[in-house]
N, C-alpha and C positions, 0 to 999 in steps of 0.2 A: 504494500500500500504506500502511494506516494504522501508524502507529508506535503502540505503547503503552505506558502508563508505564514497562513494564519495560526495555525498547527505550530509551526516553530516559535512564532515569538510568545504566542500564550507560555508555551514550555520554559520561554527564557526572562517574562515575566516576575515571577518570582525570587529568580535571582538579583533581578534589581534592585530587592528591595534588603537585601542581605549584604548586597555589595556597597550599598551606599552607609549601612552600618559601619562596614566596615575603612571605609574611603573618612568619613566622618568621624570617627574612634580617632583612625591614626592623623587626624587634622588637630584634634584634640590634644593627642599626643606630643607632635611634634609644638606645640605652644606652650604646650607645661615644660618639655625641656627646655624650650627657649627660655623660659621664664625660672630656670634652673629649680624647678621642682623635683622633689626624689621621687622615687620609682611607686609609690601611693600613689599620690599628686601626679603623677602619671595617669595611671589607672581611672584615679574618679574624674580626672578633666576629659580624660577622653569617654567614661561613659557618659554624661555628663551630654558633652554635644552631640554622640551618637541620639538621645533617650530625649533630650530636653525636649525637645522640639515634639516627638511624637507623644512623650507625657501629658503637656500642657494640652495639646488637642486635645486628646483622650479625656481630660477632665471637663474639658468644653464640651463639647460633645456629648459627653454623657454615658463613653465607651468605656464602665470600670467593668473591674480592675482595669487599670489601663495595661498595655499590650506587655508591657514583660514582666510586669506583677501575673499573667495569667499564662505567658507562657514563658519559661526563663530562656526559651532558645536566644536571644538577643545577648542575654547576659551572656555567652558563651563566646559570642562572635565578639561582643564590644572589649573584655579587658584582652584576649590574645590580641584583636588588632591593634588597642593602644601602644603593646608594647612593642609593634613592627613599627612603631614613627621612632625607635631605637637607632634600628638596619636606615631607615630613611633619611635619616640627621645626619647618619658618617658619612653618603656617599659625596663626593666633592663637586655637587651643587649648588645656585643660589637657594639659599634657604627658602627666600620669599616665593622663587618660582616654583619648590616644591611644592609649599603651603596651598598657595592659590590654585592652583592647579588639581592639586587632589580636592581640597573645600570646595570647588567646583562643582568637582564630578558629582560629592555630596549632595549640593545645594539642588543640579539639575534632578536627581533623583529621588532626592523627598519633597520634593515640590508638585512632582507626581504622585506617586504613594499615598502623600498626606491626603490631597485631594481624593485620589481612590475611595481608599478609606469611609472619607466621606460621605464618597456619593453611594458609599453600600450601607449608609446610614439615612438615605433618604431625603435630605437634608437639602435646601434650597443652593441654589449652582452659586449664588455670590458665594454662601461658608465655603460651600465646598473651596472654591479657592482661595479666600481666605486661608483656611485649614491648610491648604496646600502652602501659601506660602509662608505662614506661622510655623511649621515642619519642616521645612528647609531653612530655615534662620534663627529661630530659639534658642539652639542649643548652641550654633555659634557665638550666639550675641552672649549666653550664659558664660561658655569659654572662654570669651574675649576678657570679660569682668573679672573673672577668679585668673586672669595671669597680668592682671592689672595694663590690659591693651584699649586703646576706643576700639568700639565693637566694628568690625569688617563692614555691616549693613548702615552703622550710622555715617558713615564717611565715604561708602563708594556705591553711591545711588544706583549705578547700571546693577550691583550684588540682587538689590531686594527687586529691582525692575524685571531680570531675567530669571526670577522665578515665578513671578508673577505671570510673565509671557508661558511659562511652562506649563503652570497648573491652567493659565486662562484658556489656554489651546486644547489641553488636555477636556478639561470639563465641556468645553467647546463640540469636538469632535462628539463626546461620549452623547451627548444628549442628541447629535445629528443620527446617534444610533450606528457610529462608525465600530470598525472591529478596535476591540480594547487593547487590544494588545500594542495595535500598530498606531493608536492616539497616546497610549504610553512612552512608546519612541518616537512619535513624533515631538511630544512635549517637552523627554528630557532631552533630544536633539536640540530643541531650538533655545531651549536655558541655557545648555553647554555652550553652544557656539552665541549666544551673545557677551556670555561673562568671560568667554576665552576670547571673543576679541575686545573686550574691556580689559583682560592682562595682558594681550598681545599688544594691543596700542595705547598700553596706558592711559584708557576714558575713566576719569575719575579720579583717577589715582593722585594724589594729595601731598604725599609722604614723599621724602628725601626719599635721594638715588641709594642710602645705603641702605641694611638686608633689617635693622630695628625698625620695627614700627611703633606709633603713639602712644606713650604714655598715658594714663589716665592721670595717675598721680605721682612726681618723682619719686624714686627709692632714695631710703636714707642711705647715709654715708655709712 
């Protein structure tokens, strides 16, 4: 039996939503080490931004336990991948271009999800993307605070703009009654490639040439 596209992306569906755990964890990750955190401080930054963002919905919503109070498979994915932004910090890259780049991938992918979610909750197409892009930014903006950074969304408007395009497209298609699977990558397609050409051409971007970003508050001496 031939498989068709429809058939395949349903199947790879699901992985999106494990991969962005994990893209998300180790975004997490590599900012607590920045922020020269120990190997804890590791752990709960990165679950932290992986969970933030799908918690807080959860509680809006009305979806308790929320999702990894009910199922720990998350917990399982979030502390190993915090501790892979380890492997990711030594290789001799700019720091910021790993950051961005993997928070990215994050951001296009729960921006869809979150909205998913929602809309298997019935819930009017504004929340739903709302939801979607409360899910993809919460738990960064949570991150940014606990390593004493301005949060990524408050400073580089195209961040919260291109998930909004994702979840918008996303909720978009689904209610034209398009196949799901293939409104899911279309959605997190068109998030990634706007926020990756906001890091490729630096739209937004604020922050000095070098690899520290903003301070909320200085460190003491």
């Amino acid at each position: 039996m031939m498989l068709t596209l429809s058939d395949i992306l349903n199947n790879v569906v699901p992985v999106f939503f494990y991969s962005g755990l994990v893209v998300f964890a180790m975004s997490g990750g590599l900012r607590a080490i920045q922020a020269d955190m120990d190997l804890f401080g590791v752990l709960m930054v990165g679950f932290v931004t992986g969970a933030g963002g799908g918690t807080l919905r959860d509680i809006l919503i009305g979806a308790l336990p929320v999702n990894w109070v009910s199922d720990p498979t998350p917990l399982a994915i979030l502390f190993p991948a915090s501790l892979l932004a380890y492997g990711v910090h030594s290789i001799n890259w700019s720091n910021r271009a790993i950051f961005n780049w993997i928070d990215a991938i994050g951001m296009a992918v729960f921006c869809v999800t979150g909205a998913a979610m929602t809309m298997d909750m019935g819930l009017h197409p504004v929340i739903c993307v709302m939801m979607g892009v409360i899910t993809a930014t919460f738990g960064g903006l949570i991150r940014d605070i606990l390593c004493n950074i301005v949060p990524l969304m408050l400073r580089q408007e195209i961040y919260a703009t291109a998930a909004l395009l994702g979840s918008t497209l996303y909720v978009g298609m689904d209610l034209m009654e398009m196949d799901p699977a293939l409104s899911a990558l279309t959605g997190m397609s068109a998030a990634l490639v706007l926020r990756g050409f906001a890091i490729r051409y630096k739209f937004n971007i604020k922050e000095d040439s070098n690899d520290e970003p903003p301070q909320m508050f200085e460190r003491g001496e």
